[in-house]
BAVONU-910969 format. One record per residue (C-alpha): residue number from 1; residue in three letters; x, y negated, z. Coordinates in Angstrom, 2 decimals. Layout:
residues N
atom nr=NUM, rest=ALA, px=X, py=Y, pz=Z
...
END
This chain:
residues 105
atom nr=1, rest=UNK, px=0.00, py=0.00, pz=0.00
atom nr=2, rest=UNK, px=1.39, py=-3.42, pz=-1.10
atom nr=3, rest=UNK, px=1.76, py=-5.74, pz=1.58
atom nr=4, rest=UNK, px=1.16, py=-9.47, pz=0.76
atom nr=5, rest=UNK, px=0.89, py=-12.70, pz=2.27
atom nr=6, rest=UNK, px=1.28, py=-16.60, pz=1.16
atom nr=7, rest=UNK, px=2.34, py=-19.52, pz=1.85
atom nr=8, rest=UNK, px=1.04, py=-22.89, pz=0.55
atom nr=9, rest=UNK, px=3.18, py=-25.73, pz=0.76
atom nr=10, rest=UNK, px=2.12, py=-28.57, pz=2.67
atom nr=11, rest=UNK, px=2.86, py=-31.02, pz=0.77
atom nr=12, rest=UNK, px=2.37, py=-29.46, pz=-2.71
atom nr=13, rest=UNK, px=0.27, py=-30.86, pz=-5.42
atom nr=14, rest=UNK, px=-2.38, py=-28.30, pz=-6.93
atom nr=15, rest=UNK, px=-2.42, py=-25.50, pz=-4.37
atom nr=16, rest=UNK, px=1.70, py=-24.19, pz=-4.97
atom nr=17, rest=UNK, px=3.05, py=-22.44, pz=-2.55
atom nr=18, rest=UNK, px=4.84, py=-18.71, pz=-2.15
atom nr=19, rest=UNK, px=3.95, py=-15.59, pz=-2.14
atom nr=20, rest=UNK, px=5.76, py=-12.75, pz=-0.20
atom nr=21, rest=UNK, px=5.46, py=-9.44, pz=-1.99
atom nr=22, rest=UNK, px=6.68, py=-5.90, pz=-1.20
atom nr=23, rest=UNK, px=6.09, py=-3.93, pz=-4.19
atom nr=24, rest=UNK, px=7.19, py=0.14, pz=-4.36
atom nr=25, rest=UNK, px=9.42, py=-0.80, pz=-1.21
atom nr=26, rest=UNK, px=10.94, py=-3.87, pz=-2.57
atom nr=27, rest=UNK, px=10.75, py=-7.29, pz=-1.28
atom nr=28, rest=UNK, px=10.34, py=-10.21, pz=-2.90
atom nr=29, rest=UNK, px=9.07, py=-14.36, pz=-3.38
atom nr=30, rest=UNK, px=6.86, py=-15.32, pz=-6.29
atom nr=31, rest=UNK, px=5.99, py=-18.40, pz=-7.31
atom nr=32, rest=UNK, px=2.24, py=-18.88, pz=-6.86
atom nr=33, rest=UNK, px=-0.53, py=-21.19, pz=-6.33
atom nr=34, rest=UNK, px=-4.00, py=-21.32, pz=-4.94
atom nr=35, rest=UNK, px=-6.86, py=-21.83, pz=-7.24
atom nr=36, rest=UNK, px=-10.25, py=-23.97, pz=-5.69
atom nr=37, rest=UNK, px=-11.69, py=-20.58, pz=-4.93
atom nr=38, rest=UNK, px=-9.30, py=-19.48, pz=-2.47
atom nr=39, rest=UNK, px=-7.99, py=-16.63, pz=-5.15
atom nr=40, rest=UNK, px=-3.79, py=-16.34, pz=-5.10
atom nr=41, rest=UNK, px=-2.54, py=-16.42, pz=-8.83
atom nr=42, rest=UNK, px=1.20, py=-15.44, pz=-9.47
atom nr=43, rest=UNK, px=3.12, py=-17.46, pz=-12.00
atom nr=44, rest=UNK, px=4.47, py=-15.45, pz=-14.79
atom nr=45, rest=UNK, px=7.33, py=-15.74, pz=-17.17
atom nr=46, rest=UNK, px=8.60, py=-14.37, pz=-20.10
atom nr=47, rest=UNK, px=12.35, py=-12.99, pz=-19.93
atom nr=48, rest=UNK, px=14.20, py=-13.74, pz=-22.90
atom nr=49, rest=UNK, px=15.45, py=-10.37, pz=-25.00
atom nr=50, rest=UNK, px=18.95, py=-10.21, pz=-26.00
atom nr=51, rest=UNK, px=18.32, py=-12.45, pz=-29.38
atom nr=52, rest=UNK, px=17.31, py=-15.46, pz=-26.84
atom nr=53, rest=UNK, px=13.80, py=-14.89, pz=-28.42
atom nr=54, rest=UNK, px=10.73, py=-14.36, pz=-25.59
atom nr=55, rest=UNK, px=9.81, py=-10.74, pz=-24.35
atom nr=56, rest=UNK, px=6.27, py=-10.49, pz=-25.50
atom nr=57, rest=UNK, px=5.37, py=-8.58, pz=-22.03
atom nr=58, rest=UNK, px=5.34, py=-11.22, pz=-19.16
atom nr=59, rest=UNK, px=6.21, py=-10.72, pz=-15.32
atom nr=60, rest=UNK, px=5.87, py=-12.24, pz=-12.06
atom nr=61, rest=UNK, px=8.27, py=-15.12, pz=-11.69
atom nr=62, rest=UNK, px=9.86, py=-13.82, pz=-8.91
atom nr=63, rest=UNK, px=13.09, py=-13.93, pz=-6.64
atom nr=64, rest=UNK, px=14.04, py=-10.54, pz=-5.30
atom nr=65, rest=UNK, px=14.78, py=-10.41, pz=-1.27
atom nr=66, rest=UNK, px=15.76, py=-6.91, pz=-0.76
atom nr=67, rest=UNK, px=15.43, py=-3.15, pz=-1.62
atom nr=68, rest=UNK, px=13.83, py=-2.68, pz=1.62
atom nr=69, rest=UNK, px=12.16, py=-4.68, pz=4.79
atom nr=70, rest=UNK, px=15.63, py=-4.49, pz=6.55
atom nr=71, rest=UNK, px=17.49, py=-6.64, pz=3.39
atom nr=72, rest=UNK, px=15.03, py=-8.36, pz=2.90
atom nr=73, rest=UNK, px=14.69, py=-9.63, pz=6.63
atom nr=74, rest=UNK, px=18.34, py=-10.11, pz=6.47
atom nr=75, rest=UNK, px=18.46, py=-11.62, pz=3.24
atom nr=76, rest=UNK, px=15.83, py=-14.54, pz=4.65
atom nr=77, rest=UNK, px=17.88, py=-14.48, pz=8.06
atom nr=78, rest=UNK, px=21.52, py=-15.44, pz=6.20
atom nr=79, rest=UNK, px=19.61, py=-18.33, pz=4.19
atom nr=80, rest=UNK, px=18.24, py=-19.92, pz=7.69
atom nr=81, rest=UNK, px=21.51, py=-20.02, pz=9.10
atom nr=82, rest=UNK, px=22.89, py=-21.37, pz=5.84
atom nr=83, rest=UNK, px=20.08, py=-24.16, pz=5.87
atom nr=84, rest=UNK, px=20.33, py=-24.81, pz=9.68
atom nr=85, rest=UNK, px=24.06, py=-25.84, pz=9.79
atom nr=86, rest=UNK, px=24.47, py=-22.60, pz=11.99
atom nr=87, rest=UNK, px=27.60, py=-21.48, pz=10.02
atom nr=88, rest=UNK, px=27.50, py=-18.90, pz=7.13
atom nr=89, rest=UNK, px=28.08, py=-15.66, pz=8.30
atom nr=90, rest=UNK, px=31.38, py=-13.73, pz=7.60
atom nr=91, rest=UNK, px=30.83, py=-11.46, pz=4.66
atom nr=92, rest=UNK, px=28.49, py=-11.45, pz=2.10
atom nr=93, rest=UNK, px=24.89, py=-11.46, pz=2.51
atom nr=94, rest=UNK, px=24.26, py=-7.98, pz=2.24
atom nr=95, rest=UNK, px=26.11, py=-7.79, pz=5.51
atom nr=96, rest=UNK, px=25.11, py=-11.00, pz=7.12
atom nr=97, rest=UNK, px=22.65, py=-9.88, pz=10.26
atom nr=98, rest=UNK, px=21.56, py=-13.30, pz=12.15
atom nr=99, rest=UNK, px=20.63, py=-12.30, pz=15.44
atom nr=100, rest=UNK, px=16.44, py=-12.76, pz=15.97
atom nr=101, rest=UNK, px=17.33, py=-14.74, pz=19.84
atom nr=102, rest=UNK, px=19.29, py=-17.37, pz=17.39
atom nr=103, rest=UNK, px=16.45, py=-18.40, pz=14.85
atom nr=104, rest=UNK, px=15.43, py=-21.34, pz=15.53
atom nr=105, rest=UNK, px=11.42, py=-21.35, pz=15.58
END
């Protein structure tokens, strides 16, 4: 069962916001907004193929958190501490764990 939730920016024009998506055990943000009826509609895209020419099948616009609940968790937790002035992490950000006692909110 997917799991999904969103987030509409407070100060965004025409309902944007974010949508957090796990989909087959992957995590992920997609850009979204929310229509006048309360429905959430994903933005989609369409990849270029190799010849630089549009894909004719589209897909969710989308930015790709983690494999699992555990990247993605720490994937969310290295960007934080990158965005509060906390330090960056030694290692990359497959490795960077923040600590929950240390977020901030």
């Amino acid at each position: 069962m997917a799991k999904e939730e969103f987030y509409r920016y407070p100060d965004g024009d025409y309902g944007d916001g974010a949508f957090l998506e796990e989909y087959r055990g992957a995590w992920s943000l997609v850009s979204a907004k929310e229509g006048k009826n309360g429905e959430i509609y994903k933005r989609w895209c369409f990849p270029q193929d190799k010849d630089r020419k549009p894909m004719s099948k589209g897909i969710p616009w989308k930015v790709k958190l983690g494999d699992n609940k555990e990247d993605a968790v720490n994937c969310l937790k290295f960007f934080l501490q990158c965005m509060t002035g906390r330090g960056v992490p030694a290692g990359d950000a497959q490795t960077a764990a923040v600590p929950d006692d240390q977020i901030p909110f």
